[in-house]
Structures are given as C-alpha cells and as structure tokens.
DRENTOR-999521 format. One line per field, with one value per residue (C-alpha): residue in three letters; z, y, x; residue number from 1; chain. Coordinates in pm, 1 decimal. Layout:
# DRENTOR-999521
residu	ALA / ...
w	Z / ...
v	Y / ...
u	X / ...
num	NUM / ...
chaine	A / ...
# end
This chain:
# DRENTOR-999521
residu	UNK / UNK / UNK / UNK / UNK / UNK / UNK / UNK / UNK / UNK / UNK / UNK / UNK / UNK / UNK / UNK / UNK / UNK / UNK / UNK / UNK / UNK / UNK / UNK / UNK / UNK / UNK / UNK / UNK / UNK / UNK / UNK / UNK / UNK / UNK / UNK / UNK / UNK / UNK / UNK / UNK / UNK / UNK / UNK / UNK / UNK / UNK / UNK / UNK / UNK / UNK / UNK / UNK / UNK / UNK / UNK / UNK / UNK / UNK / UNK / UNK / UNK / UNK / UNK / UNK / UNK / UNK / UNK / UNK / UNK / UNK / UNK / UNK / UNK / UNK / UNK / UNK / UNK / UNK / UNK / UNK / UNK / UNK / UNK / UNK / UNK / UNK / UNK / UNK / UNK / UNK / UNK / UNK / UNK / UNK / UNK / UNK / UNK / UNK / UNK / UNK / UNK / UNK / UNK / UNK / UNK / UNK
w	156.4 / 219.5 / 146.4 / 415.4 / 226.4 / 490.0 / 480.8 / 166.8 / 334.6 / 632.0 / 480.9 / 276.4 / 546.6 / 738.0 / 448.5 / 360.0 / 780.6 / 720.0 / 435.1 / 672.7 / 1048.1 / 1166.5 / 1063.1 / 776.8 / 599.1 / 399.0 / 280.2 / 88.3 / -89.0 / -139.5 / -330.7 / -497.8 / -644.5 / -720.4 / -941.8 / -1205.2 / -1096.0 / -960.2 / -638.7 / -647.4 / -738.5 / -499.7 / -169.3 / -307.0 / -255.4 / 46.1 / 198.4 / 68.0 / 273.8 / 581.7 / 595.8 / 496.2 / 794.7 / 1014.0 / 888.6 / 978.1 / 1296.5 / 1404.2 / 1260.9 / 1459.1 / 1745.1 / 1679.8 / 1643.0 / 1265.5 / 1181.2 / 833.9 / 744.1 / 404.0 / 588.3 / 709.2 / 497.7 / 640.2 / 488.6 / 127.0 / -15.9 / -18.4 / -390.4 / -485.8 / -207.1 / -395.8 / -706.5 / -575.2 / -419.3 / -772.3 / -934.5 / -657.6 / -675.7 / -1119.2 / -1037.6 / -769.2 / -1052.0 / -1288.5 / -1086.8 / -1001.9 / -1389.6 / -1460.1 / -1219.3 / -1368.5 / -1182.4 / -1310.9 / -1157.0 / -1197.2 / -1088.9 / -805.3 / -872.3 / -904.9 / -604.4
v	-2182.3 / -2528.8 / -2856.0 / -2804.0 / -2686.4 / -2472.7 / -2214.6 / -2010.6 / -2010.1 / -1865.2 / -1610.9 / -1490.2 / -1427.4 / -1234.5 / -1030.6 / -940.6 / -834.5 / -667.6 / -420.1 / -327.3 / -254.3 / 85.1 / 84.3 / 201.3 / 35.3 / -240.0 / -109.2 / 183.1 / -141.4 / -335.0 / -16.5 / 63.6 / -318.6 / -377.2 / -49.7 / -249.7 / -595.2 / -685.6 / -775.4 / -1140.1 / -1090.3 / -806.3 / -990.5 / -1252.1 / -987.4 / -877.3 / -1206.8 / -1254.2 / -940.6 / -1013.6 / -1381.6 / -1164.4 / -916.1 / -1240.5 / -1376.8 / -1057.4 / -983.7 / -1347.8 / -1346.0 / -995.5 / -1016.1 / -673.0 / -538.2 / -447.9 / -104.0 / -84.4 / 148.9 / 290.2 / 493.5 / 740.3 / 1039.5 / 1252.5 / 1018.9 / 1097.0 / 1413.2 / 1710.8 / 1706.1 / 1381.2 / 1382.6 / 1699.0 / 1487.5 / 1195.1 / 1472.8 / 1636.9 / 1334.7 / 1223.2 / 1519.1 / 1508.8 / 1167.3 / 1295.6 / 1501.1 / 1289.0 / 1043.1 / 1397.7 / 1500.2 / 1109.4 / 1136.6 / 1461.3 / 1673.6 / 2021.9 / 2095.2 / 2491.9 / 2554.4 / 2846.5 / 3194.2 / 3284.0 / 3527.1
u	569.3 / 630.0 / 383.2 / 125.1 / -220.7 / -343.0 / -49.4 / -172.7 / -588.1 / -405.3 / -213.1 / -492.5 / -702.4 / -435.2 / -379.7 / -786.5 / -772.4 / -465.8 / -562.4 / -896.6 / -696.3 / -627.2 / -326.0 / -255.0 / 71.8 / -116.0 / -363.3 / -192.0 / 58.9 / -288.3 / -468.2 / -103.4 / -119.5 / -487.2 / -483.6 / -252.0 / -304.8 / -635.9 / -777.3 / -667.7 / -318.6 / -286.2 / -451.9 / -136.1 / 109.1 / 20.9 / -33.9 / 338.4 / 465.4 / 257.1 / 473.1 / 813.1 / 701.2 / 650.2 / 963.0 / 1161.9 / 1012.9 / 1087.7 / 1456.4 / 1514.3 / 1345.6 / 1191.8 / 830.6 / 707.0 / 832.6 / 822.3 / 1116.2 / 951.4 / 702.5 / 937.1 / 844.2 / 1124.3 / 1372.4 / 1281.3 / 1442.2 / 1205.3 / 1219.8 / 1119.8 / 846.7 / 712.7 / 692.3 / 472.7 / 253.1 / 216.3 / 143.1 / -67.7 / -246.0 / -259.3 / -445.5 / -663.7 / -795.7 / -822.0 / -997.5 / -1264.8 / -1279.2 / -1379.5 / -1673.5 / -1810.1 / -1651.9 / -1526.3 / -1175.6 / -1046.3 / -677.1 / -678.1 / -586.4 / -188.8 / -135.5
num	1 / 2 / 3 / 4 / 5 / 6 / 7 / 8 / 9 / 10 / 11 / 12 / 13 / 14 / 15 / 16 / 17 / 18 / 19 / 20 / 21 / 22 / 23 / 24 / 25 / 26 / 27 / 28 / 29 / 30 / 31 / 32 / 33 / 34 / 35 / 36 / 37 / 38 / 39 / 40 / 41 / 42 / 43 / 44 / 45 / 46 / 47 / 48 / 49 / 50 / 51 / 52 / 53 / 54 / 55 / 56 / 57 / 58 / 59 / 60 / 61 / 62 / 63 / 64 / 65 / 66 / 67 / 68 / 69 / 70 / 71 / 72 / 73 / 74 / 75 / 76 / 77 / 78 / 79 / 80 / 81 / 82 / 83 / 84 / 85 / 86 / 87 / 88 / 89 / 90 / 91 / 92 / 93 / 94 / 95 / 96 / 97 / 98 / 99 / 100 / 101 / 102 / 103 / 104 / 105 / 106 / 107
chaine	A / A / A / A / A / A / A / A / A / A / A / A / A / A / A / A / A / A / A / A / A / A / A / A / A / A / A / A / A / A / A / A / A / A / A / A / A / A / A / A / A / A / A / A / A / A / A / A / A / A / A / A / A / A / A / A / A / A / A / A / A / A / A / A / A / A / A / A / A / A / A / A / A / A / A / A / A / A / A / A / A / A / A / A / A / A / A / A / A / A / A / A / A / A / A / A / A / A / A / A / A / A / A / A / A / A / A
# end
C-alpha cells in the first residue's frame, strides 16, 4: 500500500460503507470472513478487495462487475450443494436459538 499513513484509514472506511450499501457483493464476502476470522480481520479483507476492485477497474477501464456473482455459471450440481449446506446451517443456526425444526412430509 505504499508509505503514506492515511491509505489504510481510507480504505477501512470504504470497506465498513461498503459492507452496509445496497448492493449486495461485500457484504456477503464480509459475513463469509467474519464467521472464521473476526470483524477486524474481515473489515481488512475487504478493504483489501475494495483497493483490488479500484485497481482493476482503473487498469481496464471498465465498471465493477464482479464475475463470481453469476449464479448461472456454476453447474446446477454444485449450486445444489451450497444451497443444502446453506440450508443444514440455516438450521442449525434456528435449533441454536431454541427453535424446533421438523423436516416436511415426503409427498
């Protein structure tokens, strides 16, 4: 990041607005992170990919379009696997807060 002390101040606070705008793309790597790493570490990371993002943008002359939020890209069967297992934590995360969870009824 270079020498100058303001850089890292900057980036920080581009990454706390980042994970809190409308759109959505940050904030779903910042929760991803902070799960096994912390808040601290994971406003770090995402101040990191905000500057990559800057970097890119400025190196292509394009606007951000982050490529890995193209579900359709995925194959079908590995998107149904991080739905089950998003779904298995969903749960979990229910049955920690008291919550009773009954499968549904086999048609």
């Amino acid at each position: 990041m270079g020498s100058s002390p303001h850089k890292k101040p900057l980036l920080v606070q581009c990454a706390n607005a980042a994970i809190k705008s409308k759109n959505p793309y940050f904030k779903y790597k910042y929760d991803r992170i902070k799960k096994r790493r912390g808040h601290k570490r994971a406003i770090i990371a995402i101040a990191r990919m905000v500057l990559t993002c800057i970097y890119h943008m400025f190196e292509k002359q394009e606007v951000f379009n982050p490529a890995d939020t193209d579900y359709s890209a995925i194959p079908e069967e590995m998107y149904r696997k991080f739905q089950e297992q998003y779904d298995r934590n969903a749960i979990k995360r229910l049955e920690k807060r008291g919550y009773v969870i009954t499968p549904p009824a086999m048609a």
